[in-house]
C-alpha positions in Angstrom: 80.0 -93.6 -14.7 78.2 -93.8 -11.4 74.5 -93.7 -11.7 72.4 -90.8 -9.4 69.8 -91.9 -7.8 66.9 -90.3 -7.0 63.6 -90.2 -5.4 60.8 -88.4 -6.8 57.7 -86.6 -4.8 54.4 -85.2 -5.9 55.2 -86.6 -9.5 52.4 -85.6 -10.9 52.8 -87.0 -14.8 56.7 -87.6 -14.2 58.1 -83.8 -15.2 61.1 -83.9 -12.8 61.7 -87.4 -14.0 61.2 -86.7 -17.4 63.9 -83.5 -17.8 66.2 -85.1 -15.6 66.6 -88.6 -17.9 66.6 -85.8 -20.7 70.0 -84.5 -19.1 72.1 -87.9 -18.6 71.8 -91.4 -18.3 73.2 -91.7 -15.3 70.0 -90.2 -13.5 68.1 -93.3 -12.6 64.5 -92.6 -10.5 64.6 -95.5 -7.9 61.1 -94.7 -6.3 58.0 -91.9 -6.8 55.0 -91.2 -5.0 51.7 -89.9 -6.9 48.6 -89.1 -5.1 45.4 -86.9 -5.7 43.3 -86.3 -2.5 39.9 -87.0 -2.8 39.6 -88.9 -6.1 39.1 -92.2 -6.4 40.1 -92.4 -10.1 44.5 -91.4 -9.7 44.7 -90.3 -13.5 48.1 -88.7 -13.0 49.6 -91.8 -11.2 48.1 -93.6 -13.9 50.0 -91.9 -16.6 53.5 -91.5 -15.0 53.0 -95.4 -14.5 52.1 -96.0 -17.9 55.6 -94.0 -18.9 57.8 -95.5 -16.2 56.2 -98.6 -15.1 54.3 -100.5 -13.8 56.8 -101.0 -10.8 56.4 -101.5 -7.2 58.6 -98.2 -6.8 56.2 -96.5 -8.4 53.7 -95.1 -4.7 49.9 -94.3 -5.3 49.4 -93.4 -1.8 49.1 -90.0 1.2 52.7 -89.2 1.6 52.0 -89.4 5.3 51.5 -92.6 4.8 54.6 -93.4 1.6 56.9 -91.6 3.4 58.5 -93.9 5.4 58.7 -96.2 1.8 61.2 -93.9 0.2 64.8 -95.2 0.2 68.2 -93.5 0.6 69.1 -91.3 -2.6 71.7 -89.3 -3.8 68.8 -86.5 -4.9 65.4 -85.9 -3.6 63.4 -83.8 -6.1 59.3 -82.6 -6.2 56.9 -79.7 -6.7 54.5 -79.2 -3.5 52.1 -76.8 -3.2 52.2 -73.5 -1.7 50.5 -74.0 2.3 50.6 -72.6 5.6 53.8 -73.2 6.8 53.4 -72.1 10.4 54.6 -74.2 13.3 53.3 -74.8 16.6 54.3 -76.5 20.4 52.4 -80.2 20.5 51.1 -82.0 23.1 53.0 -81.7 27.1 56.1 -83.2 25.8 56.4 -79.9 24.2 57.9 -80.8 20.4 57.4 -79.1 17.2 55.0 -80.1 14.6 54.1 -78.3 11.6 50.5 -77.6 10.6 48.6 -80.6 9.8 48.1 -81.5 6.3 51.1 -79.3 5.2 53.4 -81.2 2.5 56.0 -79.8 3.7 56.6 -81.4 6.8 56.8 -84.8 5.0 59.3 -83.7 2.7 61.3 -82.3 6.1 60.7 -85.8 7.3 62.2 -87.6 4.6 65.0 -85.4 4.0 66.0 -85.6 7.8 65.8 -89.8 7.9 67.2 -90.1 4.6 69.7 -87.0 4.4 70.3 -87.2 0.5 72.9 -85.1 -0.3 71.1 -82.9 -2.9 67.8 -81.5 -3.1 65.9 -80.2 -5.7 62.2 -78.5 -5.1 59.5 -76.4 -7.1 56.9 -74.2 -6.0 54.9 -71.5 -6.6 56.6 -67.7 -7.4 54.5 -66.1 -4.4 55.9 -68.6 -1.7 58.9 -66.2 -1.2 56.0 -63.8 0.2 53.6 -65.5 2.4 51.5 -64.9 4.2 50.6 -61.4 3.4 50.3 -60.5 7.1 53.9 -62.2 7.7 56.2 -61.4 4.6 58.5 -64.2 3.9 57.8 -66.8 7.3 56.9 -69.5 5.1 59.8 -69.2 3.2 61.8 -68.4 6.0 60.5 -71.9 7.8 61.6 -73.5 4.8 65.3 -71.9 4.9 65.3 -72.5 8.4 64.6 -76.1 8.4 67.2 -76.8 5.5 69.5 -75.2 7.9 68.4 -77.6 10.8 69.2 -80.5 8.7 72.7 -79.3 7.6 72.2 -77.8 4.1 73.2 -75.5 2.2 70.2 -73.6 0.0 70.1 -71.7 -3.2 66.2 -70.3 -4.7 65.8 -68.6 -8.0 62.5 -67.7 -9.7 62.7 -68.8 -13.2 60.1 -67.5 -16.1 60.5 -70.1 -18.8 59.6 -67.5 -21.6 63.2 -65.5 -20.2 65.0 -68.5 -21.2 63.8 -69.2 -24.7 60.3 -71.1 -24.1 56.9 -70.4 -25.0 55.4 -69.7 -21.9 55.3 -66.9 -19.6 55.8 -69.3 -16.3 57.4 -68.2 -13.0 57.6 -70.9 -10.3 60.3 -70.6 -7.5 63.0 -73.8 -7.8 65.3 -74.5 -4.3 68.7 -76.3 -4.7 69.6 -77.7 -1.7 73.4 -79.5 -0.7 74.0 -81.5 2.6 77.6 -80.2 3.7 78.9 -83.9 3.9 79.3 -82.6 -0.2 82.2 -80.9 -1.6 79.9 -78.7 -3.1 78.8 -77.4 0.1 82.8 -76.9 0.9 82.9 -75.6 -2.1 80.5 -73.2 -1.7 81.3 -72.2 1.5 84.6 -71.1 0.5 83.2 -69.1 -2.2 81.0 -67.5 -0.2 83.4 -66.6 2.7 85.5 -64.4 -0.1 82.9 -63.1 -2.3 79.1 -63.8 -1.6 78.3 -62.2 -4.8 80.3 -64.5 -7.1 77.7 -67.4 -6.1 74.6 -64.7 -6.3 76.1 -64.1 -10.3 78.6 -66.4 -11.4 79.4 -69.9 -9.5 75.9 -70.4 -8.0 73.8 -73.7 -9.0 71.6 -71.8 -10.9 73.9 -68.8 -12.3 75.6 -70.9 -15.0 72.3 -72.4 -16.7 69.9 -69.6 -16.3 72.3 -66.2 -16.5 71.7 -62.7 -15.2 72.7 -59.1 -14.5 73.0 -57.7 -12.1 70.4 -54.8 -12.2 69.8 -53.5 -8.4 73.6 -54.1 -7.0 71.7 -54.2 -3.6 72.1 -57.0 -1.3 69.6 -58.0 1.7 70.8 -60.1 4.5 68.8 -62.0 7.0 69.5 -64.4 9.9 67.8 -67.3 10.5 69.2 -68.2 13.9 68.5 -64.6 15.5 66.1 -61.5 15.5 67.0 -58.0 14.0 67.6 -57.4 18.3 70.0 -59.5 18.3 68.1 -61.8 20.4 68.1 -65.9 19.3 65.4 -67.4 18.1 64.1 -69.9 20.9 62.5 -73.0 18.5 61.1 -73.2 15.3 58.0 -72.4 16.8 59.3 -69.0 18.1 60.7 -68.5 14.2 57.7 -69.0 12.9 55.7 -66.6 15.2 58.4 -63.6 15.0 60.3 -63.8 11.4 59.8 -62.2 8.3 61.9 -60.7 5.4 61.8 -59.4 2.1 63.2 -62.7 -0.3 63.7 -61.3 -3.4 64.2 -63.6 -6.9 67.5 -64.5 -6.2 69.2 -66.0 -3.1 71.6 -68.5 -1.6 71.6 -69.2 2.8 74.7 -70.7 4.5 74.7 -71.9 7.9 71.5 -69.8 8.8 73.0 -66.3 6.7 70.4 -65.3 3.9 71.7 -63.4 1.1 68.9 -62.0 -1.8 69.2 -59.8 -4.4 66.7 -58.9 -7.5 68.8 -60.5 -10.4 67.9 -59.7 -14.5 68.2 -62.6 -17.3 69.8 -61.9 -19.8 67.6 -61.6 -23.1 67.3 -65.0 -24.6 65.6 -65.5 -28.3 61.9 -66.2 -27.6 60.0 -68.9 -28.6 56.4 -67.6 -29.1 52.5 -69.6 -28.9 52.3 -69.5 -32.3 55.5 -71.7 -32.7 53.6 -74.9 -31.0 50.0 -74.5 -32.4 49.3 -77.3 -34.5 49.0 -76.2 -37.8 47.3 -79.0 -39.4 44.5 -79.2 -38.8 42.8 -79.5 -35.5 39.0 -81.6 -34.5 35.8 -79.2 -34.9 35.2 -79.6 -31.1 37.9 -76.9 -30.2 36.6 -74.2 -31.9 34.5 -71.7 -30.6 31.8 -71.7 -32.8 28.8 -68.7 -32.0 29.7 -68.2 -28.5 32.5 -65.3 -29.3 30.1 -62.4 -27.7 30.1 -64.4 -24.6 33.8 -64.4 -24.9 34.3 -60.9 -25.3 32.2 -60.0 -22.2 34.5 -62.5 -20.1 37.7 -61.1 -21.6 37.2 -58.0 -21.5 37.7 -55.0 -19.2 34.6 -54.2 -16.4 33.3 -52.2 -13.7 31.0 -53.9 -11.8 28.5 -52.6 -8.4 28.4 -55.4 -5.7 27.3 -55.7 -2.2 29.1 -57.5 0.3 27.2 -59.7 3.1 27.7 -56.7 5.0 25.5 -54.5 2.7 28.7 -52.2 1.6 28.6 -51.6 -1.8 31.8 -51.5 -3.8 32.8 -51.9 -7.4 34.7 -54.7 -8.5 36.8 -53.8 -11.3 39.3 -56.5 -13.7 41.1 -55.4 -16.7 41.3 -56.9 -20.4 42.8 -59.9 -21.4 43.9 -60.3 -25.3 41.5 -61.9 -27.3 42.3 -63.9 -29.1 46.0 -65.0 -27.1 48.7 -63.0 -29.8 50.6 -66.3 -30.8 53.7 -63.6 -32.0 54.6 -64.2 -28.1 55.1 -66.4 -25.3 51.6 -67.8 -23.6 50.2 -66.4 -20.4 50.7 -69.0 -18.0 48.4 -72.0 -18.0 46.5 -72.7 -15.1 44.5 -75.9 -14.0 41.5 -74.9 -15.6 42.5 -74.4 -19.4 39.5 -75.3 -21.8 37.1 -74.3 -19.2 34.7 -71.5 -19.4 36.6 -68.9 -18.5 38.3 -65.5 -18.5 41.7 -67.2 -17.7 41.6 -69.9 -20.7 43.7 -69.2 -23.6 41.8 -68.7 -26.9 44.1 -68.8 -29.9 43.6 -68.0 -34.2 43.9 -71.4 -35.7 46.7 -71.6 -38.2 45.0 -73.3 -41.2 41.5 -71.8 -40.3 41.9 -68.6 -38.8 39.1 -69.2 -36.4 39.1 -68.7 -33.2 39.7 -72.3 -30.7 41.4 -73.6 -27.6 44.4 -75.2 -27.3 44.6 -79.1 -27.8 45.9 -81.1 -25.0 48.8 -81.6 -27.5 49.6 -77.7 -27.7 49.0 -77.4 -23.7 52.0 -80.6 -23.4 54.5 -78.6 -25.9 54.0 -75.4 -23.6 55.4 -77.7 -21.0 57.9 -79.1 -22.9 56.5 -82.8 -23.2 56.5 -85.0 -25.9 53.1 -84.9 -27.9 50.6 -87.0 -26.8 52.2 -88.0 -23.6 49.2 -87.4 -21.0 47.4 -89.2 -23.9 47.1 -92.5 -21.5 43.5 -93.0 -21.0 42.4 -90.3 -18.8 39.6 -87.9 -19.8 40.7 -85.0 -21.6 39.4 -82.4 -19.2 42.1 -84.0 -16.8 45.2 -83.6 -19.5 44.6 -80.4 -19.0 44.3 -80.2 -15.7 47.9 -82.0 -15.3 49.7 -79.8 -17.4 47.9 -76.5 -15.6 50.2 -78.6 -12.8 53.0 -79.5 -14.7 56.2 -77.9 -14.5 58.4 -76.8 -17.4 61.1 -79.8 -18.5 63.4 -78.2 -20.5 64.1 -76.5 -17.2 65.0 -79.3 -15.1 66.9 -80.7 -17.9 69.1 -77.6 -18.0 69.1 -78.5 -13.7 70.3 -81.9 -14.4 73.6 -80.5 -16.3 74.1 -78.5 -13.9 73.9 -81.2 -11.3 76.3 -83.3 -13.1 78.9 -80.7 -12.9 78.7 -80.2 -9.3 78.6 -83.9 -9.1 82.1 -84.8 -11.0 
């Protein structure tokens, strides 16, 4: 069968790459780009090279500057962070450019000189929000560039614990189709009879991860006019005037936004006690005498501050479990696990009962990657640090069926 080719940015330790090849054989990652800012030591890189190379299509450099290095594809996939997405006139020639330094605007770039006919992108839950002072623009910019470039876009926020894994996740994923695709005829079609068969049924995301329906309430949105009817001059004057309520679930067709607040169905959990090592763990993960000190961090205070200004205030934070319960799904792991701090999970080892962190082992199978597989030579504090990154594989591998589908 014909092979899908794909390109893969922000790879991080290879998590896209990793649950796609997990799906079919026919997925075959023709070129990735990897690069930290600011460290002269590129463990990540290192790692997905050590998995899937070493290869000349594997890039260790800016994507401002590996950009123009990535080929045609049939599928353009990567997490980027969540930015400022907002847009501005440049120079007397008057063009657009996004804010500099924004990812973004190189994936735009690539997806406009390469035009693959799929996308697939993850990000951050709160992207369908910002800013705060501008409710939805940076998602809207988004939507509205897709739309520039010919796609069709679906979003859905996934939590991996509401589909059967052990932790409590949520990260926004965006499907995007060129309409050169059937599917994008496809769609289109679908659409034009019954917009909520795609929101619940026949959407890219609706057969893998299934919901209810819950709120039956639709919310549309237009990106290529204002609520006065009036059209939207550039992107620049999008960015400066929109802003809309996105809610988890949504689809846009030729600049129409549909979103609805969609349920999943209740799925058999797999809880943080299911991928604790249970035999045995090294001394240096346990907590030893410190557990007062732990307490204080995890627990519930009221605290007087004063601001530069001299106003007093109380800052106030509420409890976290301690220890983690393992008879559910984690809370979700962020960047700085096995640091000092309130936002580290602290578990009851199984053969002990004392009280530890989780191993860079336990932190890979809350991902869903194989054991050991950030195990490549970089320091430990930094295993962590990728999976706090990471995405969740099983996910994308359930994405990767679903691709093939539309695909055939």
């Amino acid at each position: 069968m014909k092979e899908i080719t794909v390109a893969e940015l922000f790879a991080g330790v290879g998590g896209f790459r990793l649950g796609l090849e997990k799906a079919s054989v026919r997925y075959r990652t023709v070129w990735a780009n990897q690069w930290e800012p600011g460290k002269k030591l590129q463990h990540a890189f290192d790692c997905y090279d050590k998995h899937y190379g070493p290869s000349l299509t594997n890039s260790n450099e800016d994507i401002a500057i590996a950009k123009t290095n990535c080929p045609k594809v049939d599928l353009l996939v990567g997490g980027f962070p969540c930015q400022d997405y907002s847009v501005a006139h440049s120079g007397d020639a008057k063009g657009i450019e996004g804010k500099k330094g924004v990812l973004w605007w190189y994936i735009n770039d690539i997806i406009g000189e390469r035009k693959p006919d799929y996308v697939l992108l993850e990000n951050v839950d709160r992207l369908l929000k910002s800013p705060s002072k501008q409710r939805g623009r940076d998602f809207g910019v988004i939507l509205r560039c897709l739309y520039d470039q010919g796609y069709y876009a679906e979003w859905r926020v996934i939590n991996a614990a509401e589909y059967g894994y052990p932790q409590r996740r949520r990260r926004t994923f965006i499907f995007a189709a060129r309409n050169t695709t059937k599917w994008y005829s496809s769609v289109a079609k679908t659409i034009n009879d019954n917009p909520r068969e795609v929101l619940y049924k026949t959407g890219f995301f609706a057969d893998q991860f299934k919901v209810t329906k819950g709120e039956d309430i639709v919310h549309e949105y237009s990106l290529k006019e204002k609520f006065n009817g009036e059209k939207y001059e550039d992107l620049v004057d999008f960015s400066n005037s929109f802003q809309a309520s996105f809610e988890n679930t949504g689809f846009m067709l030729n600049g129409k936004v549909c979103t609805t607040t969609t349920t999943p169905y209740k799925h058999k959990q797999t809880t943080l006690g299911d991928i604790l090592e249970s035999d045995g763990v090294d001394d240096k993960y346990f907590l030893g005498n410190d557990l007062e000190k732990w307490r204080y961090m995890k627990g519930a205070k009221k605290i007087e501050r004063t601001a530069a200004n001299g106003h007093s205030y109380v800052f106030s934070e509420g409890p976290i479990a301690f220890p983690d319960p393992s008879d559910r799904p984690s809370r979700t792991m962020l960047t700085s696990e096995s640091s000092t701090n309130r936002s580290t999970h602290i578990v009851e080892d199984p053969k002990t009962g004392n009280l530890r962190f989780l191993t860079p082992v336990e932190c890979e199978r809350l991902n869903g990657f194989p054991d050991g597989w950030t195990d490549t030579g970089m320091p430990e504090k930094f295993r962590y640090f990728c999976m706090g990154n990471a995405l969740v594989v099983p996910l994308i591998t359930r994405m990767g069926k679903q691709l093939l589908k539309i695909i055939k």
